[in-house]
C-alpha atoms as one frame of an Amber mdcrd trajectory, in Angstrom:
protein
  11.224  23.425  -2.724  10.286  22.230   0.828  11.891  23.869   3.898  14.398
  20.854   4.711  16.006  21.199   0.739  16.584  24.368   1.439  18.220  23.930
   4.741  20.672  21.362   2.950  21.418  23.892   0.388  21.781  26.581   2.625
  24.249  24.548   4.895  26.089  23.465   1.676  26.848  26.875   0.089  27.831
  28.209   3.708  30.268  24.738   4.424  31.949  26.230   1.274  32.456  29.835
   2.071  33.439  28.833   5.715  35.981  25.935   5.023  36.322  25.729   1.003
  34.612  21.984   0.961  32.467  21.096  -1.894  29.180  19.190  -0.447  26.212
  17.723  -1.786  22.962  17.874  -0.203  22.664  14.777   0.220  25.930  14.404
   2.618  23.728  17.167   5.405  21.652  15.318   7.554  18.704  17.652   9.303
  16.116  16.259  11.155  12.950  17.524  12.916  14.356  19.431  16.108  13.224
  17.119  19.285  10.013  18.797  21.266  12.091  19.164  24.364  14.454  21.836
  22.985  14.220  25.291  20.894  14.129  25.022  17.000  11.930  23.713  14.008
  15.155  21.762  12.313  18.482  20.551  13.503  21.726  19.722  11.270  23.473
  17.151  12.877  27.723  18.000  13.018  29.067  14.708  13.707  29.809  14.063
  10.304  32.170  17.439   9.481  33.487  17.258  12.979  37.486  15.201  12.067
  36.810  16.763   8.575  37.324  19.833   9.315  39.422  19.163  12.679  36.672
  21.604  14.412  34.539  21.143  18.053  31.110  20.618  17.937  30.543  23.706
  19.505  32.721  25.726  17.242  31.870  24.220  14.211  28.338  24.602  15.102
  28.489  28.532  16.505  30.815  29.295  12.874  28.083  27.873  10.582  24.892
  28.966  12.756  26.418  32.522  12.502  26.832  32.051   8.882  23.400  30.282
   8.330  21.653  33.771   9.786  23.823  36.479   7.585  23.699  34.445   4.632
  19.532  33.278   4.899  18.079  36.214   6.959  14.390  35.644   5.296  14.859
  31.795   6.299  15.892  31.766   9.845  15.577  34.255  12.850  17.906  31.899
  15.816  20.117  29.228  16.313  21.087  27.200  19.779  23.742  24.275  20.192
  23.478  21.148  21.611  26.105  18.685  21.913  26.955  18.838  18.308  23.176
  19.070  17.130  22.452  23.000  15.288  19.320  24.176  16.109  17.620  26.334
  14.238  14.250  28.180  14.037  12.751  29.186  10.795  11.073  32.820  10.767
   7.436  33.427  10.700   7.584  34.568   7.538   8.444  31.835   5.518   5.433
  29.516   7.238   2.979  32.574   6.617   4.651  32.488   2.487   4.102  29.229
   2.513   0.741  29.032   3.670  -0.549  31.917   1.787   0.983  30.399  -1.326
  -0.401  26.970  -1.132  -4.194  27.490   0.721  -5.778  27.275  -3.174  -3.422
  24.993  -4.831  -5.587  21.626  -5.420  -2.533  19.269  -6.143  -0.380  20.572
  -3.258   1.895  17.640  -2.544   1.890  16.111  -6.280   4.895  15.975  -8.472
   5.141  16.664 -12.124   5.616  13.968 -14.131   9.233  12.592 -14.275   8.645
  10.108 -17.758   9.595   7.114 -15.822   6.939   3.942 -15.845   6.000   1.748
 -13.144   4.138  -1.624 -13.018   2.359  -2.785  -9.861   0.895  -6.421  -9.463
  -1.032  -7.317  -7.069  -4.222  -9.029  -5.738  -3.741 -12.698  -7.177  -6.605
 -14.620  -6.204  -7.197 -18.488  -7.138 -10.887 -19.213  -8.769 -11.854 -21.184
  -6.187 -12.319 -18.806  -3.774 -13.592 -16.066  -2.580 -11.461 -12.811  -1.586
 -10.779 -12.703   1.938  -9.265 -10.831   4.414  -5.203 -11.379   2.958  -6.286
 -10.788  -0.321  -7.522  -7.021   1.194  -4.445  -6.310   2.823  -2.538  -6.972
  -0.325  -4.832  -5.172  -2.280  -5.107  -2.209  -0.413  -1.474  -1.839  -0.285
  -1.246  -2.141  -4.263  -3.594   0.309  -5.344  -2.116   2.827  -2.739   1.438
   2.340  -3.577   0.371   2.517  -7.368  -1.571   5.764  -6.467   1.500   6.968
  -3.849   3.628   6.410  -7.144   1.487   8.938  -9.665   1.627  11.224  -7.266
   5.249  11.301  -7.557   5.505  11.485 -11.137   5.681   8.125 -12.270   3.031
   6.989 -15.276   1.675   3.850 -13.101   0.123   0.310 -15.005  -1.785  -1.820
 -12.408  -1.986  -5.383 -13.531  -3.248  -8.870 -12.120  -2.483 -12.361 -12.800
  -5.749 -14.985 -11.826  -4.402 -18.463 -10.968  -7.477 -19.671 -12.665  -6.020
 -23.718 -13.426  -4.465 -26.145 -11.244  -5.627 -29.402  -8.729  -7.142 -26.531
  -6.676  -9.613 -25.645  -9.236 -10.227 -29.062 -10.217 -10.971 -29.724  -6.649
 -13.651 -27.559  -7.046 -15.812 -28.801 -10.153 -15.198 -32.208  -8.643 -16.893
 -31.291  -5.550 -19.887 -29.382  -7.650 -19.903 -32.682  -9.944 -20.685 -34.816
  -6.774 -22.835 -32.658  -4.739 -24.352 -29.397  -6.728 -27.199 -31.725  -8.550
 -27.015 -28.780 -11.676 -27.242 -25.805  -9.272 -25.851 -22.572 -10.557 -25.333
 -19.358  -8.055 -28.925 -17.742  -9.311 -30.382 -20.777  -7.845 -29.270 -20.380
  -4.380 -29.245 -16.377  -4.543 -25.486 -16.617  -4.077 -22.582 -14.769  -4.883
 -20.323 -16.662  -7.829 -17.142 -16.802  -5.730 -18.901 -17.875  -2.594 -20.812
 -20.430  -4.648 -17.590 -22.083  -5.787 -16.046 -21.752  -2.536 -18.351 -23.922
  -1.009 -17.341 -26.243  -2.945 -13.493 -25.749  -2.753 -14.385 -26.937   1.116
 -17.128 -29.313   0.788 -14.376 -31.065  -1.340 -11.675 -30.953   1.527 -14.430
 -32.140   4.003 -15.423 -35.436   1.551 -11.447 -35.995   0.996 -10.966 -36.180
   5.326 -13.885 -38.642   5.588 -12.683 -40.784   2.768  -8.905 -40.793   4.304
 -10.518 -41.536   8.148 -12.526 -44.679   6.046  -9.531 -46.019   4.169  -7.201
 -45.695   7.544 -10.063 -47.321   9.173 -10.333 -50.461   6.419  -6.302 -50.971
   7.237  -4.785 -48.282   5.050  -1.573 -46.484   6.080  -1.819 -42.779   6.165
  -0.058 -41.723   3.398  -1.848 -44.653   1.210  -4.975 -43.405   2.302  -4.623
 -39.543   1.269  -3.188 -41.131  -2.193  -6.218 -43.507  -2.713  -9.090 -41.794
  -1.725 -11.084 -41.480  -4.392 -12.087 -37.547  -4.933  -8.682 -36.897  -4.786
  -7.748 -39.278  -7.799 -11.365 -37.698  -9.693  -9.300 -34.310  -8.914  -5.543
 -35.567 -10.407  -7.989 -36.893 -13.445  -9.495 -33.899 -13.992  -6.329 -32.054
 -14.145  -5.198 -34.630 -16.535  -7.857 -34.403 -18.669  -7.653 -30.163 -18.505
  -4.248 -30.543 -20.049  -5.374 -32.922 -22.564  -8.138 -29.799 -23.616 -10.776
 -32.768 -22.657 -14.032 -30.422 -24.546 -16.895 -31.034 -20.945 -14.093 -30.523
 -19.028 -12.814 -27.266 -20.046 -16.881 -26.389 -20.721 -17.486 -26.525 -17.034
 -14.100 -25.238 -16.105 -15.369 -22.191 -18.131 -18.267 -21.937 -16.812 -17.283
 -22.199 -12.647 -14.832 -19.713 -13.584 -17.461 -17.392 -15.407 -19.202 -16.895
 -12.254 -16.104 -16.607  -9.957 -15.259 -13.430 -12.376 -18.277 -12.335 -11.868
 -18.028 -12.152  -7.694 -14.596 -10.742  -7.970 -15.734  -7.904 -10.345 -18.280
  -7.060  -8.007 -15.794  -7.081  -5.133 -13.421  -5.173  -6.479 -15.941  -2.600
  -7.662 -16.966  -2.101  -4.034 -13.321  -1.876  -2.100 -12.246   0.749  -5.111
 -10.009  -1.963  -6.921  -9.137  -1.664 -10.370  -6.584  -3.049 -13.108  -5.123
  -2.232 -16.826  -4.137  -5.314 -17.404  -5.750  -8.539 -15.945  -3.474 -11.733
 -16.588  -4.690 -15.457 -16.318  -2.606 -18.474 -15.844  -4.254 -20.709 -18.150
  -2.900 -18.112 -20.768   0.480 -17.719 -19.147   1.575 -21.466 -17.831   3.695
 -21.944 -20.939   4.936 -19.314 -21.084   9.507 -19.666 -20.453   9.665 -22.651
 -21.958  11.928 -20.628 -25.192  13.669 -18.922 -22.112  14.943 -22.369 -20.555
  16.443 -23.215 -24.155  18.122 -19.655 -24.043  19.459 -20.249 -21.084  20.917
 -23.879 -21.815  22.551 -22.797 -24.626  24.104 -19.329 -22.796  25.274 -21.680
 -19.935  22.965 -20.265 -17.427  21.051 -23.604 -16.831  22.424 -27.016 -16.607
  20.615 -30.269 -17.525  20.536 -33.207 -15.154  20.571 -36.893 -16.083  17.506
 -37.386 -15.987  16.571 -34.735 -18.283  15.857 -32.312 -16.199  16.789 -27.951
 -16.102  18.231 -26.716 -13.072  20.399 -23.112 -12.512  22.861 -23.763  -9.533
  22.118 -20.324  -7.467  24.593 -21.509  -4.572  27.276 -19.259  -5.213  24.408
 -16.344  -4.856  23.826 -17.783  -1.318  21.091 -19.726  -2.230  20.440 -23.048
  -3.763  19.819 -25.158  -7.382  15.941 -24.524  -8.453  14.645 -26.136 -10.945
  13.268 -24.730 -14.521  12.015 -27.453 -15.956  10.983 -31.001 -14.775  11.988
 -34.157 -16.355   8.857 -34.724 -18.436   9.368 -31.120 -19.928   6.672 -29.396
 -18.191   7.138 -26.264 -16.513   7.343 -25.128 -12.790   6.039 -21.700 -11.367
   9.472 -19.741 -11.596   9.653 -20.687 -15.487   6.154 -18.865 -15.838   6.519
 -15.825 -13.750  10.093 -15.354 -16.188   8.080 -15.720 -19.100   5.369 -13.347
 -17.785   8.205 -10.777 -16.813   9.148 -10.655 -20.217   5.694 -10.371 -21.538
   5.082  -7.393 -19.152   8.210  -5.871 -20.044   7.444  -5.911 -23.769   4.232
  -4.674 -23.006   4.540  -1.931 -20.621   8.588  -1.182 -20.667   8.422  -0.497
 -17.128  11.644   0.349 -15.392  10.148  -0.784 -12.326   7.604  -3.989 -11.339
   6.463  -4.384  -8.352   4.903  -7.406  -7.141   2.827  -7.083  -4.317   2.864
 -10.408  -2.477   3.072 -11.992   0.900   6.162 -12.355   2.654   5.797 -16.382
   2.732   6.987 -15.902  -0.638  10.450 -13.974   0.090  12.900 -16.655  -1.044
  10.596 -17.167  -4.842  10.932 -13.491  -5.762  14.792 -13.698  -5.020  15.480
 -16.607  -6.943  13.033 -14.940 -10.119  15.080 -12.146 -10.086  17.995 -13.428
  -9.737  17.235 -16.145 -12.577  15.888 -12.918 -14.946  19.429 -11.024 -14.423
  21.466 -14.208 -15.392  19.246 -14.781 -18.259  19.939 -10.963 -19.363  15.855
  -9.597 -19.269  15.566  -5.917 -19.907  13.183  -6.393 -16.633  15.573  -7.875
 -14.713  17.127  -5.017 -12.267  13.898  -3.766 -11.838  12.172  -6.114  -9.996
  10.722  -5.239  -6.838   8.933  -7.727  -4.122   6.519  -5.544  -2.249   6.659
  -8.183   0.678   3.995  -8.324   3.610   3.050  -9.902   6.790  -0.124 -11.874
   7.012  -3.141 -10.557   8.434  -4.371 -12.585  11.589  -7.275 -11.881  13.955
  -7.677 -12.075  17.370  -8.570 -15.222  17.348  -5.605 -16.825  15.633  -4.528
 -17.632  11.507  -7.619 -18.184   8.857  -7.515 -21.670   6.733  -9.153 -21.530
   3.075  -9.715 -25.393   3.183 -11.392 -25.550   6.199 -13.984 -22.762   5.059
 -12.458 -20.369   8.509 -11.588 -17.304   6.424 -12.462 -14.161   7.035 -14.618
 -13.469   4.030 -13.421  -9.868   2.204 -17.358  -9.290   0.731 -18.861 -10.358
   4.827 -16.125  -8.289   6.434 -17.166  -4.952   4.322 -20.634  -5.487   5.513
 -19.833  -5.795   8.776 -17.367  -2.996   9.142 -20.354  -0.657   7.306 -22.549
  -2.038   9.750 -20.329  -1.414  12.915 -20.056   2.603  10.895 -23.808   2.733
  11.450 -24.116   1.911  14.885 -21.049   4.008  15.936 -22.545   7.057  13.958
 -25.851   6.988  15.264 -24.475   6.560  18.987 -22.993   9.934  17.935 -26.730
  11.075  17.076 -25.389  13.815  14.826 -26.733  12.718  11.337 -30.781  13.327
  11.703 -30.607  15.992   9.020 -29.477  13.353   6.255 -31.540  11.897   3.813
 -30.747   7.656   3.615 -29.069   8.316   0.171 -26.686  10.586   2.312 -26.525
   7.748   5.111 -25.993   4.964   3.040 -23.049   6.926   1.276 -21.373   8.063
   4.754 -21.967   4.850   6.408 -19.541   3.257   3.069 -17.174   5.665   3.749
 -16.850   5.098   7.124 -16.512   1.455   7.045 -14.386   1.025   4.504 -12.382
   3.636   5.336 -11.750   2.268   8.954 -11.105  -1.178   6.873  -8.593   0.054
   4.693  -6.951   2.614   7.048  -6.293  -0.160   9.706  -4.782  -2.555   7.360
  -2.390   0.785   5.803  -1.210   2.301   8.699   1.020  -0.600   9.355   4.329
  -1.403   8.071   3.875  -3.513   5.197   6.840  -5.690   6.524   5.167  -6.602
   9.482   2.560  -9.097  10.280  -0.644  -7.411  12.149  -3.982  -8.503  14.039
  -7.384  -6.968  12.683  -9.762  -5.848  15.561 -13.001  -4.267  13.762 -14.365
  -2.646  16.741 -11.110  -1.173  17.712 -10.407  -0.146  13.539 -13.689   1.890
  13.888 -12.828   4.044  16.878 -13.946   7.753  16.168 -11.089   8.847  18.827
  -8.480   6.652  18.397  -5.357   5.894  15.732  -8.281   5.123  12.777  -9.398
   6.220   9.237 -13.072   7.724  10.930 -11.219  10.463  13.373  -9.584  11.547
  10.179 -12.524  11.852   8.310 -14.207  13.087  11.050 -11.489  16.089  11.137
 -11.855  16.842   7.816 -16.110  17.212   7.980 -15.172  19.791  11.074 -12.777
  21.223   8.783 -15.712  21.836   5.982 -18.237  22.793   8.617 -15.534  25.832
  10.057 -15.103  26.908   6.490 -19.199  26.994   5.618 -19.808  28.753   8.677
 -17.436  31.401   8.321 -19.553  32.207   5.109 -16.018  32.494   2.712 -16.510
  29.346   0.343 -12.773  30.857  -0.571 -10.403  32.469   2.349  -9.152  35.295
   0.675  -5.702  36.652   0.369  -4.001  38.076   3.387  -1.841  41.184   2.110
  -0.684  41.289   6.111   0.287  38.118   6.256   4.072  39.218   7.262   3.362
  41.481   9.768   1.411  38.891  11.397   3.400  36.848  14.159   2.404  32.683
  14.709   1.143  31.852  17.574   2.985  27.727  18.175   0.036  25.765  17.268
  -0.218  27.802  14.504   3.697  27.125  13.268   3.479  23.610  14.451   0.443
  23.513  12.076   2.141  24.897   9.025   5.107  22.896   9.441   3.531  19.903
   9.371   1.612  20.574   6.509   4.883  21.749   4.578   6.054  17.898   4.882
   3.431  16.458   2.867   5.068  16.507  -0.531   8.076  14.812   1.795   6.224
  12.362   3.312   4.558  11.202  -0.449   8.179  10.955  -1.549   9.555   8.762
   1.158   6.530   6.461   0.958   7.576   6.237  -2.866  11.047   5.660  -2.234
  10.030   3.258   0.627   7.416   1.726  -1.106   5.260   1.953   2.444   1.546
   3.017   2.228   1.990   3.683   6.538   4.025   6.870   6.167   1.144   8.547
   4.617  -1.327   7.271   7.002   0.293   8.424   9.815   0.981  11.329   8.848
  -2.484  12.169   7.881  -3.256  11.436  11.511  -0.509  13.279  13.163  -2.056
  16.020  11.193  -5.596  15.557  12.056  -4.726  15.337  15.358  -2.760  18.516
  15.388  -5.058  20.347  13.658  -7.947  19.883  16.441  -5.028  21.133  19.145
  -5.043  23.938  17.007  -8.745  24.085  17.081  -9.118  23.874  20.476  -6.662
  26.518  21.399  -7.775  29.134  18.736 -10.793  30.624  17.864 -11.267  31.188
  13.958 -14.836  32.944  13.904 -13.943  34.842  16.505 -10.249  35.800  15.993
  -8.177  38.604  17.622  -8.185  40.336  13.807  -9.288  39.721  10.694  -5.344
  38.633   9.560  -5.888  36.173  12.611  -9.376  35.060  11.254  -8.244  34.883
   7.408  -4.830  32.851   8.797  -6.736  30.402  10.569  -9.146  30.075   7.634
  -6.478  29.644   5.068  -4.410  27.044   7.541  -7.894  24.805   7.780  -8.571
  24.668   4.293  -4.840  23.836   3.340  -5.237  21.037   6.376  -8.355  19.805
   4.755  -7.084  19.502   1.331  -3.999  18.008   2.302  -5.850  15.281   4.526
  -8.224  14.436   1.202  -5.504  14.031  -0.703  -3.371  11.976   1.521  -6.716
   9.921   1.726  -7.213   9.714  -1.141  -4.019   8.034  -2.124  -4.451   5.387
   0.487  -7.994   4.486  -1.313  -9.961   6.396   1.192 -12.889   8.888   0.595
 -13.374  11.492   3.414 -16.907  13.279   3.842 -17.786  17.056   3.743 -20.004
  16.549   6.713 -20.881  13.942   9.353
């Protein structure tokens, strides 16, 4: 039970003896106590103040007093300010704590609580490559997924590939025209790149025919209509539908080697999925729901033969479910697939991990799924996100001025090289051991800079500055943790043992503001849960790096004033090393032993 829970409980019980009020914990608010005044935690009054028809001050002095008699093993002091209860926690309790915890290898993790989770994310189209949006979004599902077992929850990861559509069909038409056969082995190129080419080679061929047709006397809009890839595209598409036998062969076969560059892809950011949906399989999918929902009243049919739901009372607007011709739009799909996953998994919860441009879809589908009476309705979750931008401004797939997800890995393992050996502190490994450290690095740096971010907000991706050994970044983390490893081979104990003097010992501050910050952890993994924000762990494992090399700097370990000191110090830097791999390692990030 961390230190805060029992705080609340503590304030609860003594609320009753004082006053004869029945609280929860939940109704006592205690916060960290600010740096400028005495304390470890403060339980803000505000709240019982007219309740109980006390003052601050004597409110606060009646239940500080109480507090002390009641918890003596739990707090040592308590000051008042301005309605704000103060109070320090005793030496003891840290020293319990860390003497209790220094050898337990899931600190932090909860024990499973039987509920099930889905998470959805990543998304991309077949006719291109992954790029730097489509790491972002990534990143943040497999964390949250990974933030989520380590709360309790059993976790499914699942994908859905828009693999069908004008976009793809773009595509073949542009490999039709201009490949002359080639495959990806011929050109010694990567299957996603190789049909991403494509994907823009066919948006450069579709400008120059529009600038030719507006030059022969065409208007605008007649031009982009006319121009003759672009009908070869809408025929394609047609002839997909229709199950046309080449077409569907080569739409295989382009796809077949896109596949093949995501696998690889994901196999090097640390990507993975249970489940792997595809839209070709899932595109008719709703169509029984739309009848359902006709006949319950839910949807309305227009003249013209066409489904509708009127959402305006719900503050939105009508959206349609079906078009006149019977086909199906996107919303009727992602219902259909909602009840597929739901049969499937029986989640209580499914998150969808997708960009925030797609805010006002993801109310309307769940919306639409608790009219229509879906088991999965309620618990549908949008993990929305801001878009990734670089310095230089937005990326644009069609004009080919994305930043590439497989090039940008390279490059950040690259920068991890050159930073590293600037450092000059690696001539002892072997190039196995480089190569491995130099991954971990970069893609650490990678993934840490697009995590530590709000997922609500939109954010700018500097490499160089992502990379910086000193700064707010995944390598000073890492870096912490190798120190950490290197204190704890040097002192010659592969396992601090335990400290039977432990209470007698007194904590020096950077040694309390140590332990307390490691006593969050399991906190911290909650609220990111709850919050379904990737960030709170992040910077909390920096906070913590950060404070830990205070500590280092202002205390020896080696050399200690005693042995309790020595075994203390020992015990404090393994538990901060453990707790920084595992908070790592939830956020997708390995951390090395030495660097």
């Amino acid at each position: 039970m961390s230190v805060v829970t029992q705080i609340k409980e503590a304030a609860v019980k003594a609320i009753s003896h004082l006053y004869g009020i029945n609280l929860q914990t939940q109704d006592i608010q205690v916060n960290a106590t600010k740096p400028e005044f005495e304390g470890d935690y403060t339980v803000v009054l505000f709240a019982f103040v007219k309740q109980l028809k006390k003052s601050p001050d004597a409110l606060g002095k009646e239940l500080g007093d109480t507090l002390l008699a009641q918890n003596p093993a739990l707090f040592t002091s308590y000051n008042l300010i301005k309605g704000f209860l103060n109070l320090c926690i005793s030496d003891s309790y840290w020293l319990h704590f860390v003497e209790r915890e220094y050898t337990n290898t899931g600190f932090g993790n909860s024990k499973s609580n039987g509920q099930r989770v889905m998470v959805e994310y990543s998304s991309p189209n077949t006719n291109k490559p992954l790029h730097l949006g489509h790491l972002r979004n990534n990143f943040l599902g497999r964390s949250i997924a990974e933030i989520l077992k380590a709360n309790g929850y059993e976790v499914s990861k699942t994908c859905i590939v828009n693999d069908r559509g004008i976009h793809i069909c773009k595509s073949m038409v542009a490999w039709q025209l201009f490949a002359n056969g080639a495959i990806p082995a011929d050109t010694n190129t990567k299957g996603d790149h190789f049909v991403g080419d494509y994907y823009v080679k066919f948006n450069n061929e579709y400008k120059k025919q529009v600038a030719e047709l507006i030059a022969a006397g065409k208007s605008t809009e007649e031009a982009e209509k006319e121009a003759p890839v672009m009908k070869a595209a809408q025929q394609m598409l047609f002839d997909w539908e229709a199950g046309k036998p080449e077409v569907i062969a080569l739409w295989q076969l382009m796809n077949s080697w896109v596949y093949a560059g995501f696998d690889a892809t994901y196999q090097r950011i640390g990507s993975d999925f249970d489940k792997t949906y595809y839209e070709s399989k899932t595109y008719l999918l709703g169509k029984d729901l739309v009848e359902s929902g006709l006949a319950k009243g839910v949807f309305f049919q227009k003249a013209d033969g066409s489904v509708w739901i009127d959402l305006t009372a719900d503050g939105l607007d009508e959206k349609l479910v079906r078009r006149k011709d019977g086909t199906s739009v996107y919303i009727t799909q992602d219902i259909g697939l909602a009840e597929q996953k739901q049969k499937e998994f029986n989640a209580g919860q499914s998150i969808y991990v997708v960009g925030d441009e797609q805010n006002y879809h993801f109310k309307v589908l769940k919306l639409i799924c608790q009219k229509l009476g879906l088991p999965s309705a309620d618990g549908i979750f949008h993990l929305s996100y801001g878009m990734v931008e670089l310095p230089t401004g937005k990326m644009k797939s069609r004009e080919g001025t994305v930043v590439d997800a497989d090039d940008l890995v390279e490059e950040m393992v690259a920068i991890a090289k050159q930073k590293t050996e600037e450092l000059g502190k690696v001539k002892d490994f072997t190039e196995e051991e480089l190569t491995d450290l130099y991954d971990i690095l970069g893609l650490g740096a990678l993934k840490f800079f697009l995590l530590r971010v709000d997922p609500k907000k939109k954010m700018v991706f500097n490499p160089e500055e992502s990379i910086d050994f000193h700064g707010f970044t995944g390598p000073f983390i890492q870096y912490t943790h190798a120190r950490i490893k290197s204190i704890l081979r040097k002192s010659g104990m592969a396992q601090p043992p335990a400290n039977n003097n432990l209470p007698k010992a007194n904590l020096l501050p950077l040694e309390k503001e140590l332990s307390i910050q490691l006593e969050m952890f399991p906190a911290i993994l909650q609220d990111a849960a709850i919050e379904h924000d990737p960030s709170k762990v992040a910077i909390y494992a920096f906070n913590l790096a950060r404070i830990f090399n205070s500590f280092y700097a202002g205390h020896s370990i080696g050399n200690a004033e005693n042995e309790e000191k020595k075994i203390l110090r020992l015990q404090l830097s393994q538990l901060t090393a453990r707790v920084i791999k595992n908070g790592m390692n939830v956020l997708g990030i390995r951390v090395p032993e030495r660097m």
